[in-house]
C-alpha positions in Angstrom: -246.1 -149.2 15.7 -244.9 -150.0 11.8 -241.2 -150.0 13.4 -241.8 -152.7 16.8 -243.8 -155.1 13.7 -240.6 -154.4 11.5 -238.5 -155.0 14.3 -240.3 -158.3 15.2 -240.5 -159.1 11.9 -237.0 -159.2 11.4 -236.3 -160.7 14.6 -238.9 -163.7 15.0 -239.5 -164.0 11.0 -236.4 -164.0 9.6 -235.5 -167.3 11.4 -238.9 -168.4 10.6 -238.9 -168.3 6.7 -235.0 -169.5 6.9 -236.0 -173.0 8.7 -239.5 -173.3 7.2 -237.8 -173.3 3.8 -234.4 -175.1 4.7 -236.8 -178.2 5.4 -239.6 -177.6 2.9 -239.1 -176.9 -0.5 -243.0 -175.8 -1.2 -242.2 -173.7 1.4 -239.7 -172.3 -0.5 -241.4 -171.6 -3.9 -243.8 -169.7 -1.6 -241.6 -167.9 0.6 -240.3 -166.8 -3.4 -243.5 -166.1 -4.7 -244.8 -163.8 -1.3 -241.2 -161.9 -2.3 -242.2 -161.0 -5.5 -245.5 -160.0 -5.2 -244.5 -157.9 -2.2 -242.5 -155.5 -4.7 -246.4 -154.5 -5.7 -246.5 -152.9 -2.4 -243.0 -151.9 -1.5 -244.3 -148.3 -0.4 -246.8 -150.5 2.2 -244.5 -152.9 3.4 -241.6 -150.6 4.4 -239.7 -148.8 7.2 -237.3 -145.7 6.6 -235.0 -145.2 9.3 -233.5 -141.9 9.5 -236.4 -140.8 6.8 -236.4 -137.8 4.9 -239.9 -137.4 3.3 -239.2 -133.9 2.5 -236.7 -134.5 0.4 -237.2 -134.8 -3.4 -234.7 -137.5 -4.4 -235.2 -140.9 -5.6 -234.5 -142.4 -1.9 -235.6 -141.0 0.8 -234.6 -143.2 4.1 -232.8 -146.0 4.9 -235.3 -148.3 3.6 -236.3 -151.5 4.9 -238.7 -153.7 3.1 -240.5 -157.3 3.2 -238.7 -158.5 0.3 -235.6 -157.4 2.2 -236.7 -160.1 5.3 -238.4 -163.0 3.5 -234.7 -162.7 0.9 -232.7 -162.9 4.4 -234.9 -166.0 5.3 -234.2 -167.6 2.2 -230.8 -167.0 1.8 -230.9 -168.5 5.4 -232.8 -171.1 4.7 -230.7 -172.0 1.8 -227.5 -171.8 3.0 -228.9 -174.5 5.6 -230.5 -177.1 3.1 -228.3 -176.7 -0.1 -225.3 -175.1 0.8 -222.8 -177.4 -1.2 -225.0 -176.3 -4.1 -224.7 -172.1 -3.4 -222.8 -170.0 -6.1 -220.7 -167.9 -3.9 -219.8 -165.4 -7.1 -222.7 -165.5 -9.3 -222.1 -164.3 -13.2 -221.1 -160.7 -13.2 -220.2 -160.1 -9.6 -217.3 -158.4 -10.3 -218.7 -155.8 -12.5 -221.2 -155.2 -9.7 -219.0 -154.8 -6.8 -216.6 -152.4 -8.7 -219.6 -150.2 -9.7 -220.7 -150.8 -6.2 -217.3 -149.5 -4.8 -217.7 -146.6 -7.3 -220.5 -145.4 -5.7 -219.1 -146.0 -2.1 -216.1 -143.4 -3.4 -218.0 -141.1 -5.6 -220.6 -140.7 -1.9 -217.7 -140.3 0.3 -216.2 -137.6 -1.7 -219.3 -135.7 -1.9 -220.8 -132.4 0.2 -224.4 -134.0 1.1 -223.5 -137.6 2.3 -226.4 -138.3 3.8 -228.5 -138.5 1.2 -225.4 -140.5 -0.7 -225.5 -143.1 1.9 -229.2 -143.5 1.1 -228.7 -144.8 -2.2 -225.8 -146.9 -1.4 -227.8 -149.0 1.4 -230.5 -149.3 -1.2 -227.6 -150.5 -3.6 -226.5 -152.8 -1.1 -230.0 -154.4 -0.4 -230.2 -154.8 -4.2 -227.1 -157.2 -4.3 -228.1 -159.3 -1.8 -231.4 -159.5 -3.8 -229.1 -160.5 -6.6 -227.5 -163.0 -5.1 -230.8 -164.3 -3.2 -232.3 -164.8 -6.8 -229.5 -166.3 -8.2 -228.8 -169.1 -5.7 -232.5 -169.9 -5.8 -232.1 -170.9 -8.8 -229.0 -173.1 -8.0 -230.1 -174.6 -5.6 -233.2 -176.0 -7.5 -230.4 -177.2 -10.0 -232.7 -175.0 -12.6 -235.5 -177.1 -12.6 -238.9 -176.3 -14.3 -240.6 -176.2 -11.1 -238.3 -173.5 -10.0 -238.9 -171.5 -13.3 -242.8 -172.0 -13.0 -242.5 -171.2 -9.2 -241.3 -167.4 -10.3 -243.8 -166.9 -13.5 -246.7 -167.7 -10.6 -245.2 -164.7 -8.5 -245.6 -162.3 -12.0 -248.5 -163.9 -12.4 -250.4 -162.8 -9.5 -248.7 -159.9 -9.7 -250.4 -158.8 -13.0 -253.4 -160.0 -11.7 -253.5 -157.5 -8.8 -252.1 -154.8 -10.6 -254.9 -155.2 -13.0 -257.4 -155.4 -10.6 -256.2 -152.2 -8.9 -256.3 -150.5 -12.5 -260.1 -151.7 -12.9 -261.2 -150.6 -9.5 -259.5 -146.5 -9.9 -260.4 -146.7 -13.6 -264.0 -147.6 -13.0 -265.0 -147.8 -9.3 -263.0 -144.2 -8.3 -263.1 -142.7 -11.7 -259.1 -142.0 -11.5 -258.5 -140.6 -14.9 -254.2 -142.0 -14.9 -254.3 -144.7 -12.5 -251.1 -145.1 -10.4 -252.2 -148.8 -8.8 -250.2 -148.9 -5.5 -247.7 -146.3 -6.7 -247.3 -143.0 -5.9 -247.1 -141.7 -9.8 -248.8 -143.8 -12.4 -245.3 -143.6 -14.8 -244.1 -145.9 -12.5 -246.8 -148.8 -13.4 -245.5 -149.3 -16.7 -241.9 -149.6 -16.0 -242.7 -152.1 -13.4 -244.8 -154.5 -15.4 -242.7 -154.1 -18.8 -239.8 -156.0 -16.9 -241.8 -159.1 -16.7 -244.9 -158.8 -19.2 -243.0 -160.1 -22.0 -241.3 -163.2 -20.6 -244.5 -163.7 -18.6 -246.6 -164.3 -22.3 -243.7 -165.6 -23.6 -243.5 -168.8 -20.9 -247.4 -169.4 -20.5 -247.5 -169.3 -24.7 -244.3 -172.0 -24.8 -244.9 -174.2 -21.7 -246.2 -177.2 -23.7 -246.9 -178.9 -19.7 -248.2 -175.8 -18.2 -251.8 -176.8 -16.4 -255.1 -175.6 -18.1 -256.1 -173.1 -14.8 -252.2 -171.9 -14.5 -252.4 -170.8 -18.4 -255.7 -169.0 -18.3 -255.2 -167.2 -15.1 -251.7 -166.2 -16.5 -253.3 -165.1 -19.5 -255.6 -163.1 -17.2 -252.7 -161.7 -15.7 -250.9 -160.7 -19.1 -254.4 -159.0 -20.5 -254.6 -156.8 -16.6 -251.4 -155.7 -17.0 -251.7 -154.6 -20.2 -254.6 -152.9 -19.0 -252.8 -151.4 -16.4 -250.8 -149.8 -18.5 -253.0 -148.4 -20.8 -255.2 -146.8 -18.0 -251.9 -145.0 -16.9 -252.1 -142.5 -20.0 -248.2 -143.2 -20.6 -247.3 -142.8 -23.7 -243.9 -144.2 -23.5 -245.5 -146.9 -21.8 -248.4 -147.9 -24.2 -246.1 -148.0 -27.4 -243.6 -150.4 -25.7 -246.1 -152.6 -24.1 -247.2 -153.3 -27.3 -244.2 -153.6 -28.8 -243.6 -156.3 -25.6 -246.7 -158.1 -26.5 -245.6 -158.7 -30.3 -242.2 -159.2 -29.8 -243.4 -162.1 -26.6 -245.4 -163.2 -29.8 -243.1 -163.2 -32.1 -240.4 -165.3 -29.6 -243.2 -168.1 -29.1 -243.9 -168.5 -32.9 -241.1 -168.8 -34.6 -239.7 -172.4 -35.2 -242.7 -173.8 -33.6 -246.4 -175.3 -35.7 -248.1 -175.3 -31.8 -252.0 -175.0 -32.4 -252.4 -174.0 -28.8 -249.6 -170.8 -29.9 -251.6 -170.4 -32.9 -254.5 -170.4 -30.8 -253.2 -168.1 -28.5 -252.0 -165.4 -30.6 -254.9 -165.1 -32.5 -257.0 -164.4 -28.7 -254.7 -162.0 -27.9 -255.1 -159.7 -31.0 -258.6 -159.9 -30.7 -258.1 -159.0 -27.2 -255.5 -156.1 -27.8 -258.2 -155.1 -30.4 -261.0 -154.8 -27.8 -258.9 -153.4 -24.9 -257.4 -150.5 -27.1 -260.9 -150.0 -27.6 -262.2 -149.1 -24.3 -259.4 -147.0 -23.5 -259.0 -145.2 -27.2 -260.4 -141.8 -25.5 -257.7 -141.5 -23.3 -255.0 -142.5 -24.8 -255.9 -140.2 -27.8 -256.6 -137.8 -25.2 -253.4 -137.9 -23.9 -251.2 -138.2 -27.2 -253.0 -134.7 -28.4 -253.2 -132.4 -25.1 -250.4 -133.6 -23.0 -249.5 -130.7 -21.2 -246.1 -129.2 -22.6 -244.9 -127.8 -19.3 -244.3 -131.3 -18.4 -241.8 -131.3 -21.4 -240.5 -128.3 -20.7 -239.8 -129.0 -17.2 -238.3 -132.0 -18.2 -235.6 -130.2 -20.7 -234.6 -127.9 -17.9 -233.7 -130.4 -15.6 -231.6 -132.7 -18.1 -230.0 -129.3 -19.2 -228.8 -128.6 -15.6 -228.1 -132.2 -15.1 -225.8 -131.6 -18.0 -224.0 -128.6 -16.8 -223.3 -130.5 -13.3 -221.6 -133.3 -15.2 -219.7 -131.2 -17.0 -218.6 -129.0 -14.0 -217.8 -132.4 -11.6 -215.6 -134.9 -13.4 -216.7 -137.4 -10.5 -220.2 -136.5 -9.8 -222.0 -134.6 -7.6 -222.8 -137.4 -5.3 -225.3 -140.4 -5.6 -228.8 -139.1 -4.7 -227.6 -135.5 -3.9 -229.0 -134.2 -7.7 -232.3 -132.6 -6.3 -230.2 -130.9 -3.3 -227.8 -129.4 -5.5 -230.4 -128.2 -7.8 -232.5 -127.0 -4.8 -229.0 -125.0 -3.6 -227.2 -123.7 -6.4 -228.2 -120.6 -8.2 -226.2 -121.6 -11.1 -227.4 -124.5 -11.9 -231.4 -123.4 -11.2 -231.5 -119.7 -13.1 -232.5 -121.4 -16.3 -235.7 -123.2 -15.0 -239.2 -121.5 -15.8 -241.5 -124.1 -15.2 -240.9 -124.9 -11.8 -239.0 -122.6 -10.7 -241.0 -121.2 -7.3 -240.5 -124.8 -5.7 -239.1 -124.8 -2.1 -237.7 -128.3 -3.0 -236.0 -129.0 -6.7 -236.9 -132.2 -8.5 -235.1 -134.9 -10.4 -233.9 -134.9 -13.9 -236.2 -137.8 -15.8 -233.3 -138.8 -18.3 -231.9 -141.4 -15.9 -228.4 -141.6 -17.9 -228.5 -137.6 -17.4 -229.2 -137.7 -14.0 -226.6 -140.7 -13.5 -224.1 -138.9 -15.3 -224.9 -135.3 -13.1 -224.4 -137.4 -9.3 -221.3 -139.9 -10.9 -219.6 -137.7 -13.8 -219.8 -139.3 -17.1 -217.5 -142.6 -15.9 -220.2 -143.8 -13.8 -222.7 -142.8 -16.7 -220.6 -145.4 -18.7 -220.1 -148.2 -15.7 -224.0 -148.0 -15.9 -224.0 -148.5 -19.3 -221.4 -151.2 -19.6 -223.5 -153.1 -17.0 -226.8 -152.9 -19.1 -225.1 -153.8 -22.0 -223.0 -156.8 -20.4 -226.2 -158.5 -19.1 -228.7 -157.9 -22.1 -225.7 -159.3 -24.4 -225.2 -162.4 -22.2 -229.1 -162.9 -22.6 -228.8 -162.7 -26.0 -225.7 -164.3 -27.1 -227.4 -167.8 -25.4 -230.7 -167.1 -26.4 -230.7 -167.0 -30.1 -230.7 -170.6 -30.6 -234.1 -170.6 -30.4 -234.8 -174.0 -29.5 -235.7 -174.4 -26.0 -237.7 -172.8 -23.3 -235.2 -171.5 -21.3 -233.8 -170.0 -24.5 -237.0 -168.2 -25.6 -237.6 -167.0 -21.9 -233.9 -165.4 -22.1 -235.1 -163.5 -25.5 -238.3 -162.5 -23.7 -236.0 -160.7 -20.7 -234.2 -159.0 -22.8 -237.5 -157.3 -24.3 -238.3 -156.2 -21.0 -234.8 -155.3 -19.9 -234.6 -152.9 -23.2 -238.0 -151.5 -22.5 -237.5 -150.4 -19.1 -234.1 -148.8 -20.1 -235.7 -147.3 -22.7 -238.1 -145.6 -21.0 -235.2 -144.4 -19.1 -234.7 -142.1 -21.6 -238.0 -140.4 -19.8 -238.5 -141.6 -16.8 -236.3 -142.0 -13.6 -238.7 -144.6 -11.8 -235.3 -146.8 -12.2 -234.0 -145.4 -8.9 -236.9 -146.7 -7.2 -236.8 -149.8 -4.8 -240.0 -151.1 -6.2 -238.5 -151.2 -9.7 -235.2 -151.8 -9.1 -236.5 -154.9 -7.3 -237.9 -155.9 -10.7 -234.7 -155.4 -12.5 -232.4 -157.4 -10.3 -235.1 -160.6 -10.7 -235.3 -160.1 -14.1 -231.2 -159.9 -14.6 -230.4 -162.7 -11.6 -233.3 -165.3 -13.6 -231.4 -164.0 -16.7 -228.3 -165.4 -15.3 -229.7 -168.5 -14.1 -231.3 -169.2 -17.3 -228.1 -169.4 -19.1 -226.7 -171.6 -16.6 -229.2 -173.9 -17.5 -228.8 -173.5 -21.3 -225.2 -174.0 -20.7 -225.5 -177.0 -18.7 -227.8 -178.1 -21.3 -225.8 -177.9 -23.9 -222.4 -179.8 -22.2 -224.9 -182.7 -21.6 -225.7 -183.4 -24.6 -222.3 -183.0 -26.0 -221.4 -185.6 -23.2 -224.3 -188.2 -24.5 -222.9 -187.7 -27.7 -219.6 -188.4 -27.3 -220.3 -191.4 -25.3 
């Protein structure tokens, strides 16, 4: 039954959403906004063809979401209305197709391709994402209603999120919620991408309406509740490093009572909240378990050995099958060791360096680095929104990777959905600084 409603989905509403928002442009802020919020419940609103459940990798199937068909529609839809306006190579395409074709190689070349060609459709659905986001923006010429249009999709976002967190915390009694995840880690990681910029844009939007900045406040406060009631360590230190730094990004330069204002709730609020969930965060800063570190240091030590014995990789996706295979690369492993099926490594620059050798440990690095420093090199000026909002990604680009360090929820559609918004709106905002800045070198000239 879930595959005929995919099928029809993709056959009757792809066409749909593509001339409903080639002839209505509130139709297209909404077709945008029901994307977004979608990635809340990727897991829900998915197919996997050819899927293997059983298996213990990051992707699982050839996964089919609806963010995958509502992005089709719009790219549809916008190649109908605005097609004189599309950027057929948005910033950094390059860089992603040779990483791309990378992974198409290091696949190819490896001994359980199936699971390869997994993660390279997934890869695939992710660029077209990218360049879905990015031509949004284009083709709204960067305007503030396009900008506000994605900041209402985080927006209700956090405000589901957090009332998910609420109802396990309180109605089911869930000690770690996990929202409409499978594991709670992967709540923080997917707010963190967007909880900074979203305080940073409701606390800087000097026109934002009076009901759109309280229930985006709302939505900042859930979230950060959300996170909290996950027990994530990682994740409660750099949310509220997020939250400070968002704070930081709207203060500085500016003498805004309503800031002021702001800032001062949100402490007070940050006070109270810690407050109601001291026990278990206390709780689980004291007695976290230590197999779950242990288990965690095996795994990145055979990811290590695997990157060292495969100059090329073992093969996208294929780290938990090799594991699972190879006596070598298991006899060290205590903690889990009686498992049918082996797990991932959590270091996500361990585990990308065990399935693509150390080069494509790098090319992912070089990526992360390219668009955080492109954020930042037309951010610091300080001065306008767009500017500040580019600061606020790269908070949340640098907190996700960092909890990379721990966690590989990266590899996941649901997150990865997050990062490709975040960096494609990071791209688009520096168009518009850009653009910005040649006009009024223009008006002064003249």
């Amino acid at each position: 039954m879930k595959f005929m409603i995919f099928s029809l989905a993709l056959i009757i509403g792809t066409p749909l959403i593509a001339g409903a928002t080639a002839f209505s442009k509130r139709l297209k802020y909404l077709a945008l906004i029901g994307m977004v919020v979608s990635f809340l419940f990727n897991s829900q609103f998915s197919i996997n063809i050819l899927s293997m459940e059983q298996y213990r990798g990051p992707v699982r199937g050839f996964e089919i979401t609806l963010a995958d068909i509502i992005a089709a529609g719009l790219i549809l839809g916008m190649l109908v209305r605005s097609g004189s306006k599309i950027v057929w190579k948005p910033r950094f395409t390059f860089l992603l197709l040779g990483f791309f074709i990378f992974a198409v190689v290091n696949v190819y070349n490896s001994d359980y391709q199936t699971y390869g060609w997994f993660a390279i459709w997934q890869l695939f659905r992710m660029g077209i994402m990218y360049w879905c986001i990015t031509n949004f923006f284009a083709t709204e010429e960067y305007s503030l209603a396009s900008i506000r249009a994605l900041m209402t999709a985080y927006a209700l976002t956090g405000l589901i999120l957090g009332l998910f967190a609420a109802k396990q915390k309180y109605l089911d009694g869930i000690y770690r919620i996990n929202a409409t995840f499978d594991h709670s880690n992967t709540v923080p990681s997917f707010a963190l991408f967007f909880l900074c910029v979203l305080l940073a844009w409701l606390v800087s939007d000097a026109s934002l309406k009076r009901l759109h900045y309280l229930l985006s406040l709302l939505s900042v406060l859930g979230m950060t509740f959300a996170i909290l009631a996950t027990g994530s360590r990682t994740g409660i230190v750099i949310a509220g490093g997020s939250i400070v730094a968002a704070l930081i990004i709207s203060n500085f330069r500016t003498r805004s009572m309503r800031i002021k204002g702001t800032t001062i709730f949100l402490v007070i609020c940050m006070a109270l909240g810690g407050l109601m969930v001291i026990d278990t965060v206390i709780d689980r800063f004291l007695n976290a378990p230590k197999e779950s570190e242990e288990a965690r240091n095996e795994f990145e030590v055979a990811a290590i050995m695997m990157a060292d014995d495969f100059t090329w990789g073992i093969g996208l996706n294929q780290y938990s099958q090799v594991l699972t295979v190879t006596e070598k690369y298991r006899k060290h492993i205590s903690v889990m060791r009686y498992e049918t099926q082996a797990g991932v490594a959590h270091h996500i620059y361990l585990l990308t360096a065990a399935e693509m050798g150390y080069r494509g440990m790098l090319y992912f690095i070089l990526i992360i680095v390219a668009f955080i420093f492109s954020m930042i090199g037309y951010g610091l000026a300080w001065k306008s929104l767009e500017q500040r909002l580019l600061l606020a990604l790269v908070v949340g680009l640098t907190a996700v990777f960092a909890i990379g360090l721990f966690e590989w929820v990266l590899r996941q559609s649901t997150v990865l959905y997050q990062l490709v918004v975040a960096a494609g709106f990071g791209q688009a905002l520096i168009t518009k600084v850009k653009r910005d800045k040649a006009l009024k070198r223009k008006e002064y000239h003249e």
